[in-house]
N, C-alpha and C positions, 0 to 999 in steps of 0.2 A: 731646884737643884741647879745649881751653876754650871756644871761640867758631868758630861754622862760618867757614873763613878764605875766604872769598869775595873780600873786599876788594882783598888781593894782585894776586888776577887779573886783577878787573877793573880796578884800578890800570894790570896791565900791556897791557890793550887799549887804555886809553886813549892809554898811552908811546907804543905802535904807533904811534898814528893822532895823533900832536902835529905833525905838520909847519905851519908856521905862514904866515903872509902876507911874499909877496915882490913886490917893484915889478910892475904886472901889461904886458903887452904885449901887442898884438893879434897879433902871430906866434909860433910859440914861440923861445926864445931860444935863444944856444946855449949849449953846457956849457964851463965854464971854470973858470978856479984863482980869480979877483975871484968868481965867480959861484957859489961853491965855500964861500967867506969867506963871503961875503953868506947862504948859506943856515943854514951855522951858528953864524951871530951868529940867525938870526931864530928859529931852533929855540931858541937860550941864552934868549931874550928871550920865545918863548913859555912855555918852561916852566916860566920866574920868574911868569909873568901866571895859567898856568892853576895852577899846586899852589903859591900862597904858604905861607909860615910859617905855622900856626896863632897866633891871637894868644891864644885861650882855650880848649887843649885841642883834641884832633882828631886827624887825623893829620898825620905831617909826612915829608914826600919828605927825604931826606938824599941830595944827588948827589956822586960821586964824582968828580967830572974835568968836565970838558964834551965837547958834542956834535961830532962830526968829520964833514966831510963832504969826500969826492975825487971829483972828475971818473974817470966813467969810460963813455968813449964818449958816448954818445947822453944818460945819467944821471950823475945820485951818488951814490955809495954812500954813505952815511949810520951812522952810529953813534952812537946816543944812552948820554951815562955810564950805569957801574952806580951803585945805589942802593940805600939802605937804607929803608925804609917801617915807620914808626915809627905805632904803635898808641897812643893814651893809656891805653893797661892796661902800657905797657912790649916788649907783644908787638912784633916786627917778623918782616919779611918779606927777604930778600937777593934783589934783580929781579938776575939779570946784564943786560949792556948787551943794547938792542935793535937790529935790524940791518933797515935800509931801504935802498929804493933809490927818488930821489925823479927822474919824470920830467919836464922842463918841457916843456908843452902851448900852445898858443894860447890867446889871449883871460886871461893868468895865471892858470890852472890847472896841476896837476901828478898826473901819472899815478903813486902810491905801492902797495908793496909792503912789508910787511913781517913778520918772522922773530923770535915772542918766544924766551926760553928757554925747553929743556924742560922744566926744572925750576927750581920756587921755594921755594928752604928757607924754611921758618917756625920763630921760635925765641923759648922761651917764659923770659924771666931768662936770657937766654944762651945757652940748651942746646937742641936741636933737638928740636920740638915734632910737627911733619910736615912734611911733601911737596907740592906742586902738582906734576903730571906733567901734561906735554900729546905727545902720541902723534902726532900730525899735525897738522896748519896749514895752512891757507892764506889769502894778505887780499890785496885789491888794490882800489885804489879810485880816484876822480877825487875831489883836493881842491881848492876857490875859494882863493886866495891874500885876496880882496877880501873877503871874506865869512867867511874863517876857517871851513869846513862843509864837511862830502863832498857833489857831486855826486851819486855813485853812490860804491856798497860791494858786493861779493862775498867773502865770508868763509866759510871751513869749518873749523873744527874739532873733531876725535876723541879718541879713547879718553885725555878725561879723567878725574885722581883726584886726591883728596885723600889720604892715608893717615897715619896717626898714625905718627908716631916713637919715640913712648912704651911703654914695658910697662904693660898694667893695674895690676896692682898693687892691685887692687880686689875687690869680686862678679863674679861671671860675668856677661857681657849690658849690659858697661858703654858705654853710646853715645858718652861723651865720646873715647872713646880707639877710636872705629870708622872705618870708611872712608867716602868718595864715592866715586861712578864714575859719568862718564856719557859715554855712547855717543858724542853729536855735540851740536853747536851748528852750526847754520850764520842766516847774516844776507845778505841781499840787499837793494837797495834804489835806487833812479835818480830823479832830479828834472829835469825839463825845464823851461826858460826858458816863460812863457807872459805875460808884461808886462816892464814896465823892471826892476825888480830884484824879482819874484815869479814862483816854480818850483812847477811840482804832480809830482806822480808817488808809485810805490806803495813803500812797506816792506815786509819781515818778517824773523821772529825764528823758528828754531824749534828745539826742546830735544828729545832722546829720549832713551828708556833710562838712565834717573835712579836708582839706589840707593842706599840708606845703609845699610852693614851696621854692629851693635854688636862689639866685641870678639871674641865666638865666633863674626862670621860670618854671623849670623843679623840678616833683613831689618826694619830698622827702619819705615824708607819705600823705595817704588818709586813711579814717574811712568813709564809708557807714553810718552808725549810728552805736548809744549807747545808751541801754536804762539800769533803773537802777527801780525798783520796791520794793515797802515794803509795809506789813502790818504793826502796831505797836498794841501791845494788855496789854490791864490794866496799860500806859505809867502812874507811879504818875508824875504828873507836879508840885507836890508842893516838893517832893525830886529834880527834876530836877534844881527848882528853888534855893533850896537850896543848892545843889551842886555849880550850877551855883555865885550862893554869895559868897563859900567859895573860888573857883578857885581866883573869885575875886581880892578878898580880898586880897590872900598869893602872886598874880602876881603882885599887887602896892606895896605888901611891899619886894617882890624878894625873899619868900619863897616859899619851896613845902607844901605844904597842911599835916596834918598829916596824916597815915592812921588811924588811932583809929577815926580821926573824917570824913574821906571820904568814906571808907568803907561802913557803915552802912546808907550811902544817897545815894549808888549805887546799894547793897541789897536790893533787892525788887522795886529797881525803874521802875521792866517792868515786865511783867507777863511774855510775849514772843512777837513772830514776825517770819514774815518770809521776804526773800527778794531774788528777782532773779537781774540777770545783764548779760547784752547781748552785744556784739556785732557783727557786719557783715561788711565783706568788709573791714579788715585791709590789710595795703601792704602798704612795704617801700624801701627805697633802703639806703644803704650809699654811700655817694661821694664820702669816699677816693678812696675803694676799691674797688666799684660796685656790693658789695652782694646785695642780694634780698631775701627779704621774704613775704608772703601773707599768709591770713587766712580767709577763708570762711564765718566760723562761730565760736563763741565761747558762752556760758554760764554759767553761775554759780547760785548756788540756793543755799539756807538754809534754817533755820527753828528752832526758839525756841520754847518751850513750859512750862510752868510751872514752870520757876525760882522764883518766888514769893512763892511756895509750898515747902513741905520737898521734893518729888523728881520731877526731872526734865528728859526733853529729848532734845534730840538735833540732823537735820540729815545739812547733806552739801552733794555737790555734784557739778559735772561740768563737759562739752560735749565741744568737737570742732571737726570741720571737714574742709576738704579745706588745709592742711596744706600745706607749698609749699615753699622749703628753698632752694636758690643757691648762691655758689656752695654747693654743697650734705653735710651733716654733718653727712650721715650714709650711710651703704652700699646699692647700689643702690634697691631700692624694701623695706629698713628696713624703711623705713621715716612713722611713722603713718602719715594716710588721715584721720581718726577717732579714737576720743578717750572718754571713758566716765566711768566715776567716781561715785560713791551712797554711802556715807557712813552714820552708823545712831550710837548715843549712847542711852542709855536708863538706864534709876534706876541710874540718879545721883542723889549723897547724895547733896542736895544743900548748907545745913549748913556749913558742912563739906568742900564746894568748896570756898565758900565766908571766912569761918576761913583759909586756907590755904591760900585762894591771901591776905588777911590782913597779915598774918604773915610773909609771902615772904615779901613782901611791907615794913613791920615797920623793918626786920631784913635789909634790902637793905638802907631805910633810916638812923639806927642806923649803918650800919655800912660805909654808908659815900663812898659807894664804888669809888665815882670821884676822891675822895683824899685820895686814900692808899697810901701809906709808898713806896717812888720811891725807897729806899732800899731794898724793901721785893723781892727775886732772885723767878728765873721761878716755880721753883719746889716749892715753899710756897705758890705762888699766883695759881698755878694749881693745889692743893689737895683741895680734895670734904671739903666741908663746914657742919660738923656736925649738926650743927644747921638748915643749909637748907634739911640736909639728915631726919632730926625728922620730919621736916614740912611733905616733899613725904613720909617717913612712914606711918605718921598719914594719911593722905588722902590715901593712898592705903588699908592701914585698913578698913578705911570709905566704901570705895566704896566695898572691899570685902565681907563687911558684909553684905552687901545689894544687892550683886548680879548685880552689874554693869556690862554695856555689850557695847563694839562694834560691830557693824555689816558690812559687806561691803557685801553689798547688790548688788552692781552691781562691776565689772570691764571690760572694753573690749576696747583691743587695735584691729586694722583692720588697716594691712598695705598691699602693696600687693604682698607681697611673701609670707605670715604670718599674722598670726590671733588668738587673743588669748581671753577667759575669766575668770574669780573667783569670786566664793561666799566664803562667811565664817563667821564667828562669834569667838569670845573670850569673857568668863565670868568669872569676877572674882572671886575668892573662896578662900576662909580661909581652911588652913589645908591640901593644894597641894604644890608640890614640887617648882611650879615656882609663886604661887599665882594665877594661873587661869587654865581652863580650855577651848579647841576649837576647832574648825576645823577649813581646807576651802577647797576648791574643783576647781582646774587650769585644763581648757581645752587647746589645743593649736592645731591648726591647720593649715596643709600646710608643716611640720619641712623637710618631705621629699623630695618635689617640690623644697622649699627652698633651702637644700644641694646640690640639684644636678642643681640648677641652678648659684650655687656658685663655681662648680668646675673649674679649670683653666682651658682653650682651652689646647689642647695637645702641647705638647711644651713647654709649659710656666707654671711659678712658681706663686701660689697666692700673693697677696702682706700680710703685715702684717694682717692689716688689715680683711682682707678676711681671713686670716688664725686663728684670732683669732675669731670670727663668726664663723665659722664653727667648731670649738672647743668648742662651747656653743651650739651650735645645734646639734653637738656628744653625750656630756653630756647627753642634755633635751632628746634625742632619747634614752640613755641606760635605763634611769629610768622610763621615761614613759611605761604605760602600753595602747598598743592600741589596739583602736576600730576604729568603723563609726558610722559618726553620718548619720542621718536621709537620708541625701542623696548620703550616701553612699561614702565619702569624707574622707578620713582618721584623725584621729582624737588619740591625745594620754591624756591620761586624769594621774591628781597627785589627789591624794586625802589624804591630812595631816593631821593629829590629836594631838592638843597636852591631855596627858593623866593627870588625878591626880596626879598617881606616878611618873610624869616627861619623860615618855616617850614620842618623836618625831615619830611620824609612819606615813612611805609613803609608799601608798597604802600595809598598812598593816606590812610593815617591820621594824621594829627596827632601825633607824635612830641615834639614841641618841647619838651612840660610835663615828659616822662620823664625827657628828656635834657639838665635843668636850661637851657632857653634859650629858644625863640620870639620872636616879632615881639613890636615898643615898641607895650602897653597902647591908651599916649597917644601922639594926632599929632605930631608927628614936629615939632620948634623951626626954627624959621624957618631959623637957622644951623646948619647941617647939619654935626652932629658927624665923626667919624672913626670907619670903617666897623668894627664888633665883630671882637675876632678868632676866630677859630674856635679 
């Protein structure tokens, strides 16, 4: 296989879930042969809206027939054409028809159901390239007719693969021409009404038993699982939708969207959310070489709040442990086993953040950047951009008037020669040397164990390497200032400050002259310049 054929499939979830907008009613309707028509004109009509033509490369849907829909009882049975899924390398995909059954609900929604193929040829110049196999299935969901969006979603499906079609024809252990397999997929997810047209409620995703064998069989990568979580809160569905119409619209007709008119349908289209993603049990190897690497665990999280208000917050963060790299990409003992991350902002100016990405946006459109002047030499195309310099102004102003803040609430590496952690905070401030004011506070642990575990056997010369490591552990050992912590373990602790007057100070000293910067000489002019950048 040339390219991991993912696309196909997910092509064909989407097919599934195309049911599109019908006249909405506050009862449900009933099922009929006009009401029959009506559906599969609105399917024909969505699926020219959502997979236009490519007008510059891409892929491109080739359907076969159009979509059929019959009364049947309480439902419709639904049939969407076969197609062809056209790759710009020439690759394509053969989707057979998809098979639904769409039900009308009150308030214009419809309770859908549907059935992809279990199989998707993939054909590489013609000739069959692999397989998609899906072993089991199941999807059923509530879709908004007004709003174009599911409701809710319940999805499982199993023992998929990918498998080559091809003979190697190659070395042994060749990955192009190897298989997928993965155990399940399944997706859940429900949105409840909580204002006039804005829904909250929870998602997820989750992936298990993930392989990729090369040729002979033998495991490339494995994935344990992946799971993928969110909340969504005050989502408006009627900006979504309308967004969604403008995408549309400018992708049949092969333009980008303005910002002046996309902008203000993105604004405010979420109150907030949060969302984690996990995985466990990575490890892979490469065939040319034979490296290896494994990963235990990994996570990541976030967190919006309040983008719909004048201010907002926001935290992210992210852990892993288990790390496990060969051959070694650090000196032996440096490799983190754990690692983990907590950062948080707080008092942003929201207004101020959405007029900025619009400005970036309409300056980047007006100025055409795909097609600058192949004449303009290094030095013109790599000086700062005035106009993008005004934009970061203004939003630095914004945020310092208002006392915007990062925090880095946690950091801590744990390797096992060495161990380290940092708190700290920076707030912005009008009328200080660099624009803000901060600290943070670096513990580190082990530096001494470490150097002497570093030293060369007698006789023998460090390698670079090693010599350059222990020249950073020199360093961190003159500056620090040590204690013990709690069990009595040696411990050198930094504690940094940045000051109003522009002064750097660790643990206490005047840093500024080392670190080419400090406080203005002379008093400060009347007209109060624009705050240094850091």
């Amino acid at each position: 296989m040339r390219r991991f054929p993912a696309r196909p499939l997910a092509i064909a979830l989407v097919l599934a879930t195309s049911v599109v907008a019908l006249p909405a009613r506050a009862d449900a309707p009933p099922v009929t042969e006009d009401g029959a028509k009506a559906l599969a004109a609105a399917i024909k009509d969505g699926l020219a809206r959502w997979f236009p033509k490519p007008t510059d490369g891409g892929t491109e849907m080739r359907w076969k027939g159009e979509p059929k829909a019959t009364p049947a009882g309480d439902h419709y049975d639904v049939a969407l054409p076969p197609l062809t899924v056209v790759n710009d390398d020439g690759s394509t995909a053969e989707v057979a028809s998809v098979a639904l059954t769409v039900k009308p609900l009150e308030g214009g929604t419809h309770a859908v159901t549907a059935v992809l193929p279990d199989t998707v040829p993939l054909l590489d110049g013609g000739k069959p390239s692999a397989t998609i196999r899906i072993g089991q299935q199941r999807f059923s969901g509530v879709w908004s007719g007004a709003y174009e969006s599911f409701l809710s979603v319940d999805a499982n499906y199993g023992d998929l693969s990918v498998t080559s079609d091809k003979k190697s024809g190659g070395k042994k252990g060749d990955a192009k021409n190897g298989s997928l397999t993965i155990g399940s997929v399944t997706m859940a997810g429900e949105l409840k009404p909580d204002g006039a047209t804005t829904w909250s409620g929870p998602g997820a995703l989750s992936i298990n038993n993930v392989r990729f064998l090369d040729d002979q069989k033998k495991e490339v990568m494995t994935l344990a699982g992946l799971t993928a979580e969110g909340t969504y809160t005050r989502v408006d569905l009627a900006r979504s939708s309308a967004m969604q119409r403008l995408l549309q619209a400018h992708a049949a007709a092969g333009t980008e969207p303005p910002p002046a008119e996309l902008i203000p349908l993105v604004q405010g289209m979420m109150g907030g959310g949060s969302f984690r993603f996990g995985l466990s049990g990575l490890s892979g190897r490469n065939p040319d070489d034979g490296s290896r690497f494994a990963l235990a665990q990994f996570a990541a999280r976030g967190a919006t709040e309040d983008f719909d208000k004048p201010s907002a917050s926001a935290t992210m963060g992210f852990e892993l442990s288990g790390l496990d790299i060969a051959p070694p990409v650090a000196p032996q003992g440096f490799l983190p086993d754990r690692m983990e991350l907590q950062l948080s902002l707080a008092k942003l100016p929201t207004a101020s953040l959405w007029q900025a990405l619009g400005d970036y946006a309409a300056l980047a459109q007006a100025q055409d950047l795909d097609d600058e002047d192949e004449d303009e030499d290094d030095e013109e195309a790599a000086a700062p951009d005035p106009q993008a310099e005004a934009i970061g102004n203004r939003l630095v102003g914004a945020m310092a008037a208002v006392g915007s803040e990062l925090r880095i609430d946690k950091l801590a590496v744990n390797a096992p020669a060495a161990s380290g952690d940092m708190t700290g905070a920076v707030r912005m401030a009008a009328n200080t040397a660099y624009g803000a004011v901060g600290g943070a506070t670096i513990l580190l642990r082990g530096l001494d164990a470490a150097a002497k575990a570093m030293q060369p056997k007698p006789g023998k010369k460090a390698d670079k390497e090693s010599q350059d490591a222990l020249g950073v552990i020199a360093m961190l050992q003159a500056f620090g200032q040590t204690g013990k912590d709690a069990s009595g373990n040696e411990v050198r602790s930094y504690k940094i400050d940045l000051t109003d007057s522009g002064q750097i100070l660790l643990n206490g000293a005047d840093m500024s002259a080392l670190m080419g910067g400090g406080a203005p000489t002379e008093p400060a002019p009347t007209d109060k310049k624009a705050p240094k950048k850091l």
